[in-house]
Biopython code that builds the backbone (N, CA, C, O; Angstrom):
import numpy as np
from Bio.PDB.StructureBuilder import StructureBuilder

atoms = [
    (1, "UNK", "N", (-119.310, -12.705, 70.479)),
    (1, "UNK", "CA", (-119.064, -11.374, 69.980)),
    (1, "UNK", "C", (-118.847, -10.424, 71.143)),
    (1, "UNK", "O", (-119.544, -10.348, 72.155)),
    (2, "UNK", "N", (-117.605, -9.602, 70.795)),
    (2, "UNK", "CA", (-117.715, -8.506, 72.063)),
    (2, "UNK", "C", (-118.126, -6.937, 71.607)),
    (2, "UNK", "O", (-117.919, -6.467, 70.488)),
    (3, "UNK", "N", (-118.571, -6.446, 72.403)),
    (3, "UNK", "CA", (-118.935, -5.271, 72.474)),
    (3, "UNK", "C", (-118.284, -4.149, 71.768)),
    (3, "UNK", "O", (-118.847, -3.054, 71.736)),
    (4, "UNK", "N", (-116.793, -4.394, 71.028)),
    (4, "UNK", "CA", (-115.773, -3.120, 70.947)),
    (4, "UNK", "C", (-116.150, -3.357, 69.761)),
    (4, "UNK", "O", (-116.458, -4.514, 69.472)),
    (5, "UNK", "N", (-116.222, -2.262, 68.727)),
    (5, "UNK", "CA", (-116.398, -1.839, 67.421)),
    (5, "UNK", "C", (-114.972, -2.369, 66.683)),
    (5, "UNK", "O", (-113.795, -2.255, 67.025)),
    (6, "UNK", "N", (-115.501, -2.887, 65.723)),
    (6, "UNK", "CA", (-114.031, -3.615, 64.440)),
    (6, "UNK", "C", (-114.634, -2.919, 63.255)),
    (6, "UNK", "O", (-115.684, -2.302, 63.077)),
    (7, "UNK", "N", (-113.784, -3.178, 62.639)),
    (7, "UNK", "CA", (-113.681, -2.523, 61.018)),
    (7, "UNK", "C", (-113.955, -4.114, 60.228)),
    (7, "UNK", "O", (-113.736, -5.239, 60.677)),
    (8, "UNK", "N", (-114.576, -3.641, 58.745)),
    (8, "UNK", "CA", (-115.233, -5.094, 58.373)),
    (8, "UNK", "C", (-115.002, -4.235, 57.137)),
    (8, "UNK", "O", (-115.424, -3.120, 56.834)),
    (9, "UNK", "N", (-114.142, -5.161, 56.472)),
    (9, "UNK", "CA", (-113.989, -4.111, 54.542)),
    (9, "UNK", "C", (-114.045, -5.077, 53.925)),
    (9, "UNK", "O", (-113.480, -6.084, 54.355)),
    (10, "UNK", "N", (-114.779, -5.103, 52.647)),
    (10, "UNK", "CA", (-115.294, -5.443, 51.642)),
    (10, "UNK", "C", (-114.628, -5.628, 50.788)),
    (10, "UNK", "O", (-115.005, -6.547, 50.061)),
    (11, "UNK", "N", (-113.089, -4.791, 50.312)),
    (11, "UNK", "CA", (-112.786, -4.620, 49.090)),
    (11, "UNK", "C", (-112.333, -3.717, 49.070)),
    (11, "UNK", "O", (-112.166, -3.080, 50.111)),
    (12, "UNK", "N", (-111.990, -3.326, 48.031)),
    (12, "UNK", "CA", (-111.133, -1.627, 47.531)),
    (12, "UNK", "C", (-111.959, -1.285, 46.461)),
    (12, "UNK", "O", (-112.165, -2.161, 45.621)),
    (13, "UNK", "N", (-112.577, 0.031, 46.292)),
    (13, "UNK", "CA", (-113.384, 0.987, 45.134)),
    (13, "UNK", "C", (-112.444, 1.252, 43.924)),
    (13, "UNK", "O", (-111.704, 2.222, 44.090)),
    (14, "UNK", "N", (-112.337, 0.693, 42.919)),
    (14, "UNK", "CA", (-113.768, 0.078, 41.997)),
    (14, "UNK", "C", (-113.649, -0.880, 41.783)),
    (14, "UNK", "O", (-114.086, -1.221, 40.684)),
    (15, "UNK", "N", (-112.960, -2.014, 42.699)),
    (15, "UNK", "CA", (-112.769, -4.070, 42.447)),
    (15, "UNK", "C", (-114.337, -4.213, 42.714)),
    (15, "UNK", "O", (-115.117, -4.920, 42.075)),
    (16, "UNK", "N", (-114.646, -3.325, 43.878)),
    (16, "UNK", "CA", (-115.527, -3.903, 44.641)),
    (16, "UNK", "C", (-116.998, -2.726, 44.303)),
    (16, "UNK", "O", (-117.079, -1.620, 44.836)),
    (17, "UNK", "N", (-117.864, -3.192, 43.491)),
    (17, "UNK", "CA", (-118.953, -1.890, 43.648)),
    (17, "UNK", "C", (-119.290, -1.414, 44.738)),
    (17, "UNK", "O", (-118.949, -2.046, 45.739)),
    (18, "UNK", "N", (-120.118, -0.065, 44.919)),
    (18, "UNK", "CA", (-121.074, 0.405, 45.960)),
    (18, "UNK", "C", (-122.457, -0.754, 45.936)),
    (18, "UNK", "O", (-123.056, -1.060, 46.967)),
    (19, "UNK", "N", (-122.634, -1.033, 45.239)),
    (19, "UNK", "CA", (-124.083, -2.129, 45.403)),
    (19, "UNK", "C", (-123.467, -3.208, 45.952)),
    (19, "UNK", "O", (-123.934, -3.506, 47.051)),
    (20, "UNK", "N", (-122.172, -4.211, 45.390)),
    (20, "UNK", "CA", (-122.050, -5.154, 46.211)),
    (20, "UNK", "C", (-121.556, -4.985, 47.392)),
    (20, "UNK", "O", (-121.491, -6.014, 48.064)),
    (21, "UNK", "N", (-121.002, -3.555, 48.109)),
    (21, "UNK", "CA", (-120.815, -3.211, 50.031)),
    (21, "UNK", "C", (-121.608, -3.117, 50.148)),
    (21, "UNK", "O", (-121.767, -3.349, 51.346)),
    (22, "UNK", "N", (-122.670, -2.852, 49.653)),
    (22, "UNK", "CA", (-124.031, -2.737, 50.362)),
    (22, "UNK", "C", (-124.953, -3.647, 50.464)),
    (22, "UNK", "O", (-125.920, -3.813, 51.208)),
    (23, "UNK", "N", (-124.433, -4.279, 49.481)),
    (23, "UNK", "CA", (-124.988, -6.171, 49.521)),
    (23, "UNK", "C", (-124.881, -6.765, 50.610)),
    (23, "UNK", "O", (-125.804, -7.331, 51.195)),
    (24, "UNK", "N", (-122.983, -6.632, 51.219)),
    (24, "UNK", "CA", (-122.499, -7.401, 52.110)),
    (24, "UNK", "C", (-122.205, -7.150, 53.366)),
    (24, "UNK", "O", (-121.767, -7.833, 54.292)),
    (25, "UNK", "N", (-122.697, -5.433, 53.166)),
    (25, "UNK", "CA", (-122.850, -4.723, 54.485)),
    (25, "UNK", "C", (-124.363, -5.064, 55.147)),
    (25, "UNK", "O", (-124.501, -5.069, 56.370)),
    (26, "UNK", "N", (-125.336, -5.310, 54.358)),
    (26, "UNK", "CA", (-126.659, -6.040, 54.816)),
    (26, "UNK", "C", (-126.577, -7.427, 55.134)),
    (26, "UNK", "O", (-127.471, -7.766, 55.910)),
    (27, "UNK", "N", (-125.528, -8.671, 54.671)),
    (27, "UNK", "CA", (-125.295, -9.498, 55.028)),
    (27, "UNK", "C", (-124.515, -9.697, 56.089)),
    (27, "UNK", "O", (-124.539, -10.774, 56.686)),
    (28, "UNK", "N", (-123.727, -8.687, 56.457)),
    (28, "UNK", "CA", (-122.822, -8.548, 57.783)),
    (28, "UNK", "C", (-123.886, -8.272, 59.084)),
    (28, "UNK", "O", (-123.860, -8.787, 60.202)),
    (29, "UNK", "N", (-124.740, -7.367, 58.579)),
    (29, "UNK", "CA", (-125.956, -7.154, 59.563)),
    (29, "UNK", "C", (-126.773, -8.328, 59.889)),
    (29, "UNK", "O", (-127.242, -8.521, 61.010)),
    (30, "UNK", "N", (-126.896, -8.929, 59.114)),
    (30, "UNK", "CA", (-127.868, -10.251, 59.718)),
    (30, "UNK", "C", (-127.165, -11.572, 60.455)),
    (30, "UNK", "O", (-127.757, -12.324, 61.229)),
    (31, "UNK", "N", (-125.962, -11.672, 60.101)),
    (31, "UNK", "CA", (-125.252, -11.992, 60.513)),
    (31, "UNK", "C", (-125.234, -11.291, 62.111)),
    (31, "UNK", "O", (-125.722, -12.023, 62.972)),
    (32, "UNK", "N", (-124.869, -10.342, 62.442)),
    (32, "UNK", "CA", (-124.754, -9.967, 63.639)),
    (32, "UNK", "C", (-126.343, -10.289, 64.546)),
    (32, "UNK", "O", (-126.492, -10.603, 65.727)),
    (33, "UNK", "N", (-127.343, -10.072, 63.501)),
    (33, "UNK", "CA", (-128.707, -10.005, 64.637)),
    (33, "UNK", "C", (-128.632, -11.307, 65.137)),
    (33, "UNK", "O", (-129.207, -11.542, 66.200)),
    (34, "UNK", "N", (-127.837, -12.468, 64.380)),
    (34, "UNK", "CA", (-128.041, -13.817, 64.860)),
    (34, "UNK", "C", (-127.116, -14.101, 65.671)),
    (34, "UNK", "O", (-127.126, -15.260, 66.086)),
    (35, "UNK", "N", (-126.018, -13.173, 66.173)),
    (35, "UNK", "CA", (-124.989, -13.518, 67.358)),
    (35, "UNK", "C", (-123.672, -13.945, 66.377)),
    (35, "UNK", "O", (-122.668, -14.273, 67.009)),
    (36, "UNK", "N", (-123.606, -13.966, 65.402)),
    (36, "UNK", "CA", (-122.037, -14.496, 64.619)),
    (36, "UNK", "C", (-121.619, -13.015, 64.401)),
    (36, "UNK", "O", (-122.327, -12.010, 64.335)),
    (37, "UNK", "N", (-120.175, -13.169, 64.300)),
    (37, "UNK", "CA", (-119.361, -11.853, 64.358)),
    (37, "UNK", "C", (-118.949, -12.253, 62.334)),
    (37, "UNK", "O", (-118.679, -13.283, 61.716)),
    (38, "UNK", "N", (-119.091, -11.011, 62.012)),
    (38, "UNK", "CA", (-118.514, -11.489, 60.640)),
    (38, "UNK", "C", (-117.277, -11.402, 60.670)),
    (38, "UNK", "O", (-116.750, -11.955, 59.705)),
    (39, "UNK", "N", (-116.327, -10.759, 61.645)),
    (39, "UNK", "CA", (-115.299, -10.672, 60.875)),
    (39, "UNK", "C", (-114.329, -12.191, 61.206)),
    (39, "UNK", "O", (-113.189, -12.428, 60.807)),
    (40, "UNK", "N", (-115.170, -13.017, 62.010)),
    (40, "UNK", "CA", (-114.497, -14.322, 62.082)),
    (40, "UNK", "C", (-115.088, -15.712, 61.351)),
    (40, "UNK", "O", (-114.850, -16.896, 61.587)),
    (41, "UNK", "N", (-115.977, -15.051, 60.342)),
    (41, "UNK", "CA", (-116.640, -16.105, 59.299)),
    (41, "UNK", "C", (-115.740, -16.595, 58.439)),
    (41, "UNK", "O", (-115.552, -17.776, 58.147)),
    (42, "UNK", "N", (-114.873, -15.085, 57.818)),
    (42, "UNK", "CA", (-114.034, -15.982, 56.782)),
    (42, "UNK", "C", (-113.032, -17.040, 57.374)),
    (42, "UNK", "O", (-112.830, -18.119, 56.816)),
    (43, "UNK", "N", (-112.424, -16.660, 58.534)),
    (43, "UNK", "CA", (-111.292, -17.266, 59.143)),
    (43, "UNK", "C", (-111.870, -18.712, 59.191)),
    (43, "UNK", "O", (-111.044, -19.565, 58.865)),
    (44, "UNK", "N", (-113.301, -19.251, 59.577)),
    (44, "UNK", "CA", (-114.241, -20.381, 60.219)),
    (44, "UNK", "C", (-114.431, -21.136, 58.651)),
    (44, "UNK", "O", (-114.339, -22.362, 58.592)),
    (45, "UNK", "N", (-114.627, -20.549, 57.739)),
    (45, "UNK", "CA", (-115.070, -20.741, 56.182)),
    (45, "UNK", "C", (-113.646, -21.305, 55.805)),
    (45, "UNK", "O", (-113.896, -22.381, 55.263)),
    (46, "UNK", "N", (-112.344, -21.134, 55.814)),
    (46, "UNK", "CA", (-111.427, -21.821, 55.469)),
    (46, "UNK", "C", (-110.585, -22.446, 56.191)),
    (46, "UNK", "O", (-109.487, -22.883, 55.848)),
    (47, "UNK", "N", (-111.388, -22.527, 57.803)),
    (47, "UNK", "CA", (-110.875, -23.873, 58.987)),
    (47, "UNK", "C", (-111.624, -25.106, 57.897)),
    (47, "UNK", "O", (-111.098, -26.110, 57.416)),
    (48, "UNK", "N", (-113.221, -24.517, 57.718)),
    (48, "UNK", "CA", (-113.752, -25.705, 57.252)),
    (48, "UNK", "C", (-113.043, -26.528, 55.694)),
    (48, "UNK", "O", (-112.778, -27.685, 55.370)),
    (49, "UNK", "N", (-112.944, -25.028, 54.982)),
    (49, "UNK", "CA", (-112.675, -25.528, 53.590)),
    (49, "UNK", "C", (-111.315, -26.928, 53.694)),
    (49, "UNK", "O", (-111.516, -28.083, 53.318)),
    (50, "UNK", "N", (-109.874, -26.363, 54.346)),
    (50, "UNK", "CA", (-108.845, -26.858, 54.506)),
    (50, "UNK", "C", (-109.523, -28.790, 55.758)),
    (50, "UNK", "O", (-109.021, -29.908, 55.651)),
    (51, "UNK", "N", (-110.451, -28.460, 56.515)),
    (51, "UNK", "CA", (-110.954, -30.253, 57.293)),
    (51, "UNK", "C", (-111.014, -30.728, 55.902)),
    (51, "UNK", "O", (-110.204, -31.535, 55.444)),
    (52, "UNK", "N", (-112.162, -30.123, 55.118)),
    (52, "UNK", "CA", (-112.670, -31.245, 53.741)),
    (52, "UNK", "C", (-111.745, -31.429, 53.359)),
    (52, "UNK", "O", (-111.490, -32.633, 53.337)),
    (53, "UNK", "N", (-110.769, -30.630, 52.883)),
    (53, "UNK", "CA", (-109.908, -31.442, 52.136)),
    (53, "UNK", "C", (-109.095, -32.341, 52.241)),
    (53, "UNK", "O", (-108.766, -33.203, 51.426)),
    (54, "UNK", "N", (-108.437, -31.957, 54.235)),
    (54, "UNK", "CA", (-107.793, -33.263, 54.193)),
    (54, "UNK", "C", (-108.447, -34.506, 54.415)),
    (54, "UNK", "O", (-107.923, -35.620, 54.438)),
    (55, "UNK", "N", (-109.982, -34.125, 54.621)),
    (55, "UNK", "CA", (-110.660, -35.905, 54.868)),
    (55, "UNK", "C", (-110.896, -36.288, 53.662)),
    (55, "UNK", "O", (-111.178, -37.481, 53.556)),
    (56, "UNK", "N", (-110.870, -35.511, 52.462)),
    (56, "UNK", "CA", (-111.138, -36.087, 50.904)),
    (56, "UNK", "C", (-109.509, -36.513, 50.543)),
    (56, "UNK", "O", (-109.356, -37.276, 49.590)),
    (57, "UNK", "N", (-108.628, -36.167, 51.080)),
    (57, "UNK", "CA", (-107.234, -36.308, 51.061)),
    (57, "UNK", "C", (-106.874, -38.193, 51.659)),
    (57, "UNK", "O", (-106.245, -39.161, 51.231)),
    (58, "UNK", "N", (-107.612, -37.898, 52.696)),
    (58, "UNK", "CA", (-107.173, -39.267, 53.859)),
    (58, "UNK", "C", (-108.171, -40.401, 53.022)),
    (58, "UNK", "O", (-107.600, -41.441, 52.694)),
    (59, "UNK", "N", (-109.076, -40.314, 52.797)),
    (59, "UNK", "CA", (-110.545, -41.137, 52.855)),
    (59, "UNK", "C", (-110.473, -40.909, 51.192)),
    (59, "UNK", "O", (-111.633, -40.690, 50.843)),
    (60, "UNK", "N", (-109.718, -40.876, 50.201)),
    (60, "UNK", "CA", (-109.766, -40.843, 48.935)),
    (60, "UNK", "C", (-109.454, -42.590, 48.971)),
    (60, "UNK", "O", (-108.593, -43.111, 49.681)),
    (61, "UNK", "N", (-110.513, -43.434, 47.886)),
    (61, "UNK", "CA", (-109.919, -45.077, 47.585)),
    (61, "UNK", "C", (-108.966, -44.264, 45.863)),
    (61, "UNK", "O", (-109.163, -43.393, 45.016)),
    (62, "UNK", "N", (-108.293, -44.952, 46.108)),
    (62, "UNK", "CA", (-107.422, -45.154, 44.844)),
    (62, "UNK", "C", (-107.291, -46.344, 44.466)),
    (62, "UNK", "O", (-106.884, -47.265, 45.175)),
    (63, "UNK", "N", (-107.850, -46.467, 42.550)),
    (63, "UNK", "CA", (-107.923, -47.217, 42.309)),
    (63, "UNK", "C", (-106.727, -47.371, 41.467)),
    (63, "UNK", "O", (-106.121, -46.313, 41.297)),
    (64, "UNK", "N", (-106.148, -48.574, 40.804)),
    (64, "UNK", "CA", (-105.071, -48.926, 40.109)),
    (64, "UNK", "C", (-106.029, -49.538, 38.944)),
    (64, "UNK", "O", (-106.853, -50.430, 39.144)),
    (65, "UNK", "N", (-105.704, -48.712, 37.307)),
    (65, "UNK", "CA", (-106.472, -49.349, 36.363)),
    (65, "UNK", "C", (-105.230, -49.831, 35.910)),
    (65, "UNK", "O", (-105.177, -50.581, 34.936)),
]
sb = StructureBuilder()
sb.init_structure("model")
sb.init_model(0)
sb.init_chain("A")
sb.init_seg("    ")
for serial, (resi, resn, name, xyz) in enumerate(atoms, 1):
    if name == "N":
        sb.init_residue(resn, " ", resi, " ")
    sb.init_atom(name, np.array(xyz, "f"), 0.0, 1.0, " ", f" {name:<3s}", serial, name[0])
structure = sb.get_structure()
């Protein structure tokens, strides 16, 4: 994480309530006390999502009934 201030948005008002930014604005915070930057979680969350799939892709047995 570096030092320069980023912008971290939630959503657009009213998709997104005031209780759930404030949900995820407290989850962005703990996130930071532990050294992860949130705004590169989601990007890391669908490196991972897209590995599983192609190893459930590669490593699928197909059977012939």
């Amino acid at each position: 994480m570096s030092n320069k201030e980023t912008l971290l948005s939630f959503g657009k008002y009213p998709e997104t309530s005031l209780q759930q930014a404030r949900k995820q604005r407290d989850e962005a915070r703990e996130l930071i006390k532990q050294g992860i930057d949130p705004c590169s979680l989601p990007k890391y969350q669908l490196f991972v999502k897209v590995q599983l799939i192609k190893y459930r892709i590669n490593n699928e047995k197909v059977s012939i009934d």
